[in-house]
C-alpha positions as CSV (number, residue, x, y, z in Angstrom):
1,X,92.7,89.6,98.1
2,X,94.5,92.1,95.7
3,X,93.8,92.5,92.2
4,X,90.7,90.3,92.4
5,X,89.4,91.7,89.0
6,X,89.1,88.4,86.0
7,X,89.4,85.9,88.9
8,X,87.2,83.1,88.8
9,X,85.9,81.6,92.4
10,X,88.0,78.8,91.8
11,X,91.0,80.5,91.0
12,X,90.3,83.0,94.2
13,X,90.3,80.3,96.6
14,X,94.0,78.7,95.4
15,X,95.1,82.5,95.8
16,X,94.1,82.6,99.1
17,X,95.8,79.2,99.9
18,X,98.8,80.5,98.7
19,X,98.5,83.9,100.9
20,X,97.8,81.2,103.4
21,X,100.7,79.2,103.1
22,X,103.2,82.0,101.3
23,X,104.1,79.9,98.7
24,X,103.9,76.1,98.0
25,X,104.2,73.8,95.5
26,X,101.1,72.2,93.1
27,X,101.0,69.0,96.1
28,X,101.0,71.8,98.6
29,X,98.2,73.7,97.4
30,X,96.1,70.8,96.8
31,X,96.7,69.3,100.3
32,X,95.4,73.2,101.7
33,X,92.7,73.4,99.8
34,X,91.6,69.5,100.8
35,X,88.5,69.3,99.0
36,X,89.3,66.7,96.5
37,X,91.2,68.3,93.7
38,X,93.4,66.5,91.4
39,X,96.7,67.8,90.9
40,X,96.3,68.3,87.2
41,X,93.4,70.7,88.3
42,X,95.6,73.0,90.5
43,X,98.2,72.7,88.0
44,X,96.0,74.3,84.9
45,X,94.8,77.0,87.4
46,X,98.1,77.5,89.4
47,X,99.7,78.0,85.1
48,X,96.5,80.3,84.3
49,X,97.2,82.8,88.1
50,X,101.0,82.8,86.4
51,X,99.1,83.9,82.7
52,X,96.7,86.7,84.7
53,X,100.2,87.6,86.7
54,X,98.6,86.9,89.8
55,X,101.2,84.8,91.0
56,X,105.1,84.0,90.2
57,X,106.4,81.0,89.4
58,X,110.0,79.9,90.3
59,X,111.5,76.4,89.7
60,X,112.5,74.2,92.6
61,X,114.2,70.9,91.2
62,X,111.9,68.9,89.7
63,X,109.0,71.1,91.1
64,X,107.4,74.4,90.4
65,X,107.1,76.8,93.6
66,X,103.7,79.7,93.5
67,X,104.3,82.6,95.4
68,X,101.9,85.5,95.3
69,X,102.8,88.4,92.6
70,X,101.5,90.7,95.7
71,X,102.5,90.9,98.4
72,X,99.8,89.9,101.5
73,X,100.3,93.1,103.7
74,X,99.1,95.2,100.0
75,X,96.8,92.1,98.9
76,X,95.2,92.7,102.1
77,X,95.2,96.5,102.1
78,X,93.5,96.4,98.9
79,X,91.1,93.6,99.3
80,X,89.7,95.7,102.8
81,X,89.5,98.9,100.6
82,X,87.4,97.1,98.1
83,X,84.9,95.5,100.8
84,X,84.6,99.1,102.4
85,X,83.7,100.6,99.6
86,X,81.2,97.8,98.6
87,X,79.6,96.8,101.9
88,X,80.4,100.3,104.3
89,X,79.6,103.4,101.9
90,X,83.4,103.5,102.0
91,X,83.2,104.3,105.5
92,X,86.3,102.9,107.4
93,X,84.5,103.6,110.7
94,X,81.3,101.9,109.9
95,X,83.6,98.7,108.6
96,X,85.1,98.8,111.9
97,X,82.3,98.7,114.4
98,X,81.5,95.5,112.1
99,X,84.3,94.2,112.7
100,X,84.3,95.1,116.3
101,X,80.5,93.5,116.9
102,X,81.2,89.9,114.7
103,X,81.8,88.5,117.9
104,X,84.5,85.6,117.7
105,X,85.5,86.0,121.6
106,X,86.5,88.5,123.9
107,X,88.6,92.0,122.9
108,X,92.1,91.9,124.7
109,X,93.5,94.7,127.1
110,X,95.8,94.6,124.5
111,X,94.1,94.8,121.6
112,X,91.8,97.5,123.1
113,X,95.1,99.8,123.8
114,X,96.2,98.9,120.1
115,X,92.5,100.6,118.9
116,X,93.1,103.3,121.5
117,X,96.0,103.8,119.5
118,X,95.2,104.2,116.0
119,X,92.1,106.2,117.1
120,X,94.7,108.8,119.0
121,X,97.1,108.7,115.4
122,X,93.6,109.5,113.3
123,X,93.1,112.7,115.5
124,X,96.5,113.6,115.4
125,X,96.6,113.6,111.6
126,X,93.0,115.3,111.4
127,X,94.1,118.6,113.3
């Protein structure tokens, strides 16, 4: 997701939990991730995402609450930027035939008339 840069692999995979979830607490976090963490863990690298500003921390009682510094919509605007211009020779239509050929089930009527529809808003723009 967004502003990847001086994230660890670690520390990327809690930031996607949280996108996941939208927020959540250290417990929640952990419980997402489910791959044997101990909450002290989570905590140091939940308390280091707050240091890099990656996410916001807000108290909640006795409990701290993460929420993304970005918000997922951007996060996920930039994070598609950044793999089109890595793995697509920052070609958006090359990214999407990708997309289109990964094969996890059918296209919808409704999902093809969505395409339909951006495709018709490019031209527009273009002329």
């Amino acid at each position: 997701m967004a502003g990847s840069k001086g994230v660890s692999r670690r520390e990327r995979e809690i930031l996607d939990s949280l996108y996941k979830l939208g927020s959540g607490s250290v417990k929640d976090v952990q419980e997402d991730l489910n791959d044997g963490s101990n909450e002290s863990t989570i905590r140091t690298l939940l308390g280091i995402l707050v240091t890099k500003k990656k996410l916001i921390r807000k108290a909640d009682g006795l409990k701290y609450v993460y929420h993304p510094a970005i918000e997922r919509k951007k996060a996920s605007k930039l994070a598609l930027e950044r793999v089109v211009k890595t793995f697509f020779d920052e070609s958006p239509v090359l990214a999407a035939n990708s997309l289109l050929e990964m094969g996890k089930g059918e296209i919808t009527e409704e999902e093809i008339d969505l395409l339909e529809a951006t495709i018709r808003n490019s031209r527009k723009k273009t002329k």
